[in-house]
N, C-alpha and C positions, 0 to 999 in steps of 0.2 A: 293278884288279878290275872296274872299266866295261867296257874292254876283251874282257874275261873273260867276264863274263856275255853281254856283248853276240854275244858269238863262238860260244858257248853257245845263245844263242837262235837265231842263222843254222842250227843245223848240227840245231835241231829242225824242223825244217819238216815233214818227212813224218810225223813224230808230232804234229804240228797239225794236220794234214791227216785224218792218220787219226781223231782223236780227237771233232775237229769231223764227219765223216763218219760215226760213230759214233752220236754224237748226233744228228744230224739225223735216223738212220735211224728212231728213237723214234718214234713217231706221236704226239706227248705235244698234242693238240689240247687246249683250256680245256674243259673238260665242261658249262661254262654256254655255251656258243657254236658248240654242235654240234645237232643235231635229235636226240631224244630216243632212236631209234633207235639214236646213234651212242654213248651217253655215257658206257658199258661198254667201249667199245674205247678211247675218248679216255681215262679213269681208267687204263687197261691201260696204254697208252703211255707216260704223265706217269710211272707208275709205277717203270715199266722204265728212262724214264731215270735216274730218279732211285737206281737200283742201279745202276748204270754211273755214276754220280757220287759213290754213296755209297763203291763199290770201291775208285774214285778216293783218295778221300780218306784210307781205311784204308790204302792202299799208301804214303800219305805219313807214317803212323803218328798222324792226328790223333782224335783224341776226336770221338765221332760221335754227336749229338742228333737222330734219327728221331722225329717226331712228326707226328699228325695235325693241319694247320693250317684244314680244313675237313672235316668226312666222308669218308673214303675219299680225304684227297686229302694228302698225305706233304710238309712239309720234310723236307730234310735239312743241320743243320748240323758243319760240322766243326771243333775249334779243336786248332792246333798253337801246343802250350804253348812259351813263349820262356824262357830259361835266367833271366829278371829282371831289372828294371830298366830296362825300355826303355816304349817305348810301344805300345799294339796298333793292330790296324786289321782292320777288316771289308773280305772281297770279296764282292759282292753277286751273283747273278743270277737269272734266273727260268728255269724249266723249259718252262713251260705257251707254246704258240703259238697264236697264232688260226688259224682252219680253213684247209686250203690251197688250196678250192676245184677245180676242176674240172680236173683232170690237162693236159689238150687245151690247157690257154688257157697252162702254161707248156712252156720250152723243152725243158726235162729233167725227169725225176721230181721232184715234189717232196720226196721222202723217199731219192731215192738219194741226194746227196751227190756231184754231178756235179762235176769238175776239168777245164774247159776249158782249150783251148789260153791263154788268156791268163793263167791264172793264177786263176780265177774257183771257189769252189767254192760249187756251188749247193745252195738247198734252204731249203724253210720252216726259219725258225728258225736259218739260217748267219749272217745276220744280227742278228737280233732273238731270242735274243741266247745263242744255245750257241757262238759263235764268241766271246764274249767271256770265256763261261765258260773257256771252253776255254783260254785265252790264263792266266785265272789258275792253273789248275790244272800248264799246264807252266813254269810262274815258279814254281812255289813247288817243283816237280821240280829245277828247277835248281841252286838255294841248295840244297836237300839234298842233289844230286850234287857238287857245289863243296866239301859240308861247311861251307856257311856255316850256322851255329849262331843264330840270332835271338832278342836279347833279349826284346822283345814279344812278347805272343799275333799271332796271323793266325786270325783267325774267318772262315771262308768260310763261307757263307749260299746256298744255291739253292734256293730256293723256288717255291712254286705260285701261278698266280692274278694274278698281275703285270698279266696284261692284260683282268680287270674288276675294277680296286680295289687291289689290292695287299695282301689280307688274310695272305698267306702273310710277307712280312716285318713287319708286326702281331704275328703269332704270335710269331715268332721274336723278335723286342724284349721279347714281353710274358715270356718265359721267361726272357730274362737275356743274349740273346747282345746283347750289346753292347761296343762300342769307343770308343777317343779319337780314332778318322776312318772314313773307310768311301771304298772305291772302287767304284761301279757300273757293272759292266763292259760299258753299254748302246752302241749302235752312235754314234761323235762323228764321225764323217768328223775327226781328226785334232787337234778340238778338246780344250778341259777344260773342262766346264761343270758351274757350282757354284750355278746359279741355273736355277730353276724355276717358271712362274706357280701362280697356286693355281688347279683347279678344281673346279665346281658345275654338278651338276645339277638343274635347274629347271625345274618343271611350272606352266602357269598354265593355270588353268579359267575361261571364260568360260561364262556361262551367259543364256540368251535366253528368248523364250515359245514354245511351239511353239502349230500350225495349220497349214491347211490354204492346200496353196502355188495354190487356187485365190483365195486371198485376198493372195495378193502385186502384185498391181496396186494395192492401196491401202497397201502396206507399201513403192515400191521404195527409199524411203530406210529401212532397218529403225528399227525403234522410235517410225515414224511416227503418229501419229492415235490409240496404243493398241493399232494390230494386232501381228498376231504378230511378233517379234522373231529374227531367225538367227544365231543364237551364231557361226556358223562366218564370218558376213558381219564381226562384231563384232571374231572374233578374226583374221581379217585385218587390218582396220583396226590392231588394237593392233599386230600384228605390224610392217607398215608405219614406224611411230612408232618401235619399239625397233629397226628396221632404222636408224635417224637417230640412235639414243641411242648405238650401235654405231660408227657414222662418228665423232661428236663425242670420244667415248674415244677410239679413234685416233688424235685427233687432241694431246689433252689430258694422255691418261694414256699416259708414255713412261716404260722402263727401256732404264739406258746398253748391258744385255747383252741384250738382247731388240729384235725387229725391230716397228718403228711398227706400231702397229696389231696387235697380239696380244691383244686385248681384247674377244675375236668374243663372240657372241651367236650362236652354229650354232642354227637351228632345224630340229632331228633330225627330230623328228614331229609331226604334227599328226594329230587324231581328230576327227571329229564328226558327229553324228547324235541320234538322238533315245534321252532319257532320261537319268539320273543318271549313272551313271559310277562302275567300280573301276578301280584302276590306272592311270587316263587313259583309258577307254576306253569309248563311250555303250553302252548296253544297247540297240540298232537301227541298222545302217549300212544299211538294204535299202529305206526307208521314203522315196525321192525328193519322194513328192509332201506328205511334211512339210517344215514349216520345223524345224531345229536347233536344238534348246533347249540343248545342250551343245556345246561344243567344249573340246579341251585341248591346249594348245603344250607340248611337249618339247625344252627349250634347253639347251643347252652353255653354259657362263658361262663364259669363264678371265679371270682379272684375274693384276696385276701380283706380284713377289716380296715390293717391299715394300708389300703391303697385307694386312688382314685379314679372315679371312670374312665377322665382321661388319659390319664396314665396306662391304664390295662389297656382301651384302645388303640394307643399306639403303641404297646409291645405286641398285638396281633396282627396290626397291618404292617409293620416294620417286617414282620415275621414274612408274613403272605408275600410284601413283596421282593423280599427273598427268594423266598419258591419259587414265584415266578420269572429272577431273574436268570434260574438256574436254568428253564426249560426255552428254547427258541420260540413255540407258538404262544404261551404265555407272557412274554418277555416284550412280546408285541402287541400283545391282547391281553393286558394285565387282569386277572381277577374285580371284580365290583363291589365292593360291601356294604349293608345297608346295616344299619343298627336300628337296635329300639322295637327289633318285629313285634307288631299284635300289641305294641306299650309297652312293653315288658324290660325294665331298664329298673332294676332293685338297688338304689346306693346302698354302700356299706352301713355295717354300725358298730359302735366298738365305744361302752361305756366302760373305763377298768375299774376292776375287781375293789382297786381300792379306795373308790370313791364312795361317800360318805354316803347317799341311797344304798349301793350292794350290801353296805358292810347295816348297813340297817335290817332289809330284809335277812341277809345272813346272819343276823342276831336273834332274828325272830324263828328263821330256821331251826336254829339251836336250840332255845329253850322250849319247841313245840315237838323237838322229836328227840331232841335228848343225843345226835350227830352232827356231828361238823360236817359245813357247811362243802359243797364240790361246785367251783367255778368252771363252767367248761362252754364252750361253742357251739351255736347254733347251724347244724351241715346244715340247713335246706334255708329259706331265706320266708319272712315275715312279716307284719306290720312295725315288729322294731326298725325296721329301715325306716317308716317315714316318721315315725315317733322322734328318734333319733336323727332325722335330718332335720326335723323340727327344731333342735335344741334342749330335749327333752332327755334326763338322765334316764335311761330303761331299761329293765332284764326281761327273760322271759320266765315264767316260772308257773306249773299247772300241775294237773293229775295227769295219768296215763304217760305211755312209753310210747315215741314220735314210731316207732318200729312197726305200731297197728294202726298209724294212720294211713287212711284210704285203700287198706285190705279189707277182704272179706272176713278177715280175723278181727275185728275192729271192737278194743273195749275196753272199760276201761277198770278198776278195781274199787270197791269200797271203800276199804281202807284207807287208798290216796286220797280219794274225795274228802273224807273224815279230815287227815293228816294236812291235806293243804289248804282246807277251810279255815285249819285253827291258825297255819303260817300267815296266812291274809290278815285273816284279822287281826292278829298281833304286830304285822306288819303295818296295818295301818294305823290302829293306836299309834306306836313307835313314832313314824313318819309326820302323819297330822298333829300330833299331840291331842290329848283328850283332858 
C-alpha cells in the first residue's frame, strides 16, 4: 500500500502544480498589512481563495464550516467523516499572505505562479504556505481515488490572519473543530517540528521632563542639576542594558530543538518626542529644539518552549527594574510596560519527539523517502501555539524552506510538493487508521 500511495503521489505532480498555481494566483494579501487603499482588493483575494479551497473540499464530499473568523474575512473548515473507530487529525493552513511588494524587485510575477526550468514554482504564498495546502488537499484525493475508506475524521482547517496573530485558527478551535493531532502544513525544509518558542509583544515607555534644548549645556548628562531630562537619551541607555540581558539568555536559556540564542529581544520601534502618548506614539515628533519627555520601545520578546508567559514577564520586568534602579531619574520615574501590543502574545508549544503522533508521522517520513526522520524547532512562531494550547498533540511539517518566506525570492520546489504529499497521506492512513 506505501508503494501504492507513493506511485500515486509521483504521477500527481502537474495537479500540484496546477493547484498550487491556482492558488497563488489569489491576491489573498492580510488586509491588516496592506495601505488602506488596498484592503477591499486584499478581502477580494483572501476571499476567492478561500472558494477555490472551499470547492476543494466539497469535491472530496467533506462537511463544510464557512464562517466569519474576523469581519469580512472567512474560515473555511472541512471535515471528512471516518467510518469509526479510529483516531482524527487536523490539517492546518492559512490563506492570508503578507504584501508582495514591489513587482520589479522579484524574478517573475508574484501572483503568476511561474515553473522554472529547475523545477521551482514561484510566487507569494507557494511557500508560505498554499504549497502546503496544496500537498494536503491532493493526499486526501488520493486515499479517495485508492478507495481507502478512513476510520478517523481528517478536519482540514484553512484559515485567515495567520500572519498578525493567528485569530483565524482561534476561531476555528473556539467552534469545535478539533482533533486528537494536527499537521501544519507550514514550510520545514524537510524537517518535523513539534516545538515552538512562545512570543510577546512589549512596549516600554520611558518618560523624561521636557525644555528647552537651549538649556542642554547644563543637562549633557540628562537628569543632571534638575534640568530637563530626554526620555529618548533615557531610553537608549535602557535599551543598551536589555541588549546585554539578550546576550546572557543566549547564553543561559537553551532548548535541545532550538538554536542558542533564540531568546531575542528585536527592537521593532522606537518613538520619541514630546508629550503623552496613544499607542506608543508622543503627540509632537517636529519640535527639535525640545528635549523629549516621552519615548516608547517596541520589542519582540520570544522565549523558550518550555517556559511560561508568566514566568518570561517577570524575568523582564524584574530585569528593567533593575536598570532603572541603577539610574537616579529612572529610579524615580520607573519605566511602564504594556504587554500584548496590537494582540500579539503567541504561547509556547512543545509536543516531544517522542510522543506517539511525531513518531507516527516520523514513520511515514521514512518509508515515503527512504531518510530518517530530523526533529528540529520552529525559530518563528505559528498556529502550532494555539493548536497546542488547545490540548492538541502537533508538528509542523510542509514543502518549501521557511528561508523564502515573505521574500521576493519566494518558492517553492516540485519535488517537495510530490514528496510531502506522499508523507500526508501516509501519515494519515497511519493515524486515522483505514
Amino acid at each position: 500500500m506505501t508503494a501504492t500511495v507513493l506511485a500515486a503521489a509521483a504521477g500527481r505532480r502537474e495537479e500540484l502544480v496546477d493547484l498550487v498555481r491556482d492558488l497563488v494566483g489569489h491576491r489573498s494579501e492580510n488586509a491588516k498589512l496592506v495601505p488602506a487603499a488596498a484592503v477591499t482588493a486584499a478581502a477580494t483575494g483572501e476571499s476567492a481563495c478561500q472558494d477555490a479551497i472551499e470547492q476543494a473540499f466539497a469535491d472530496l464530499g467533506m462537511t463544510i464550516d464557512r464562517f466569519e473568523a474576523l469581519p469580512g474575512r472567512e474560515d473555511v473548515v472541512g471535515r471528512l467523516a471516518g467510518s469509526g473507530g479510529g483516531r482524527s487529525l487536523i490539517l492546518n493552513g492559512h490563506v492570508d499572505v503578507v504584501p508582495a511588494g514591489a513587482p520589479e524587485e522579484w524574478p517573475h510575477d508574484p501572483w503568476g505562479g511561474h515553473l522554472d526550468g529547475e523545477g521551482r514554482l514561484w510566487g507569494r504564498g507557494s511557500c508560505d504556505m498554499k504549497g502546503g495546502i496544496a500537498c494536503g488537499i491532493v493526499a486526501l484525493r488520493i486515499l479517495r481515488d485508492l478507495g481507502v475508506r478512513l476510520r478517523g475524521d481528517v478536519v482540514f482547517q484553512s484559515v485567515v490572519d495567520e500572519e498578525t496573530g493567528g485569530p483565524g485558527t482561534v476561531r476555528a478551535i473556539e467552534r469545535g473543530h478539533v482533533a486528537d493531532a494536527a499537521i501544519i502544513l507550514e514550510p520545514t525544509n524537510g524537517h518535523l517540528q513539534p516545538v515552538e518558542g512562545g512570543l510577546e509583544w512589549v512596549r516600554v515607555v520611558i518618560r523624561g521632563r521636557t525644555g528647552h534644548s537651549a538649556a542642554r549645556y547644563r543637562s549633557i548628562h540628562a537628569g543632571g542639576r534638575g534640568a530637563p531630562v530626554s526620555a529618548i537619551e533615557k531610553a537608549v541607555d535602557v535599551l543598551h542594558r536589555l541588549r546585554e540581558l539578550e546576550r546572557h539568555w543566549g547564553v543561559h536559556r537553551v532548548h535541545p530543538l532550538l538554536p542558542r540564542g533564540i531568546t531575542t529581544l528585536n527592537p521593532g520601534v522606537i518613538a520619541g518626542g514630546s508629550g503623552g502618548g496613544a499607542d506608543g506614539m508622543p503627540n509632537g515628533m517636529v519640535a527639535y529644539s525640545n528635549f523629549a519627555d516621552y519615548c516608547a520601545l517596541g520589542l519582540s520578546m520570544k522565549y523558550l518552549p518550555d517556559e511560561s508567559p508568566d514566568e518570561v514577564r517577570a524575568m523582564f520586568e524584574d530585569e528593567l527594574a533593575r536598570i532603572a534602579a541603577a539610574d537616579p531619574w529612572l529610579r524615580e520615574h520607573p519605566p511602564e510596560v504594556e504587554w500584548g501590543i496590537a494582540g500579539v502574545s503567541f504561547p509556547p508549544a512543545e509536543t516531544p519527539p517522542d510522543h506517539r503522533f511525531c513518531q507516527t508521522v516520523a514513520g511515514a517520513f521514512r518509508r515515503a523517502t527512504g531518510r530518517a526522520e530530523t526533529f528540529s524547532g520552529f525559530e518563528a512562531v505559528s498556529d502550532l501555539a494555539w493548536l497546542s494550547a488547545a490540548g492538541i498533540p502537533s508538528l509542523l511539517y510542509g514543502p518549501g524552506d521557511f528561508a523564502q518566506a515573505h521574500s521576493s525570492a519566494e518558492y517553492v520546489c516540485v519535488d517537495e510538493l510530490v514528496e510531502v504529499t506522499g508523507v500526508v497521506a501516509l501519515a494519515v492512513m497511519d493515524w486515522c487508521g483505514c
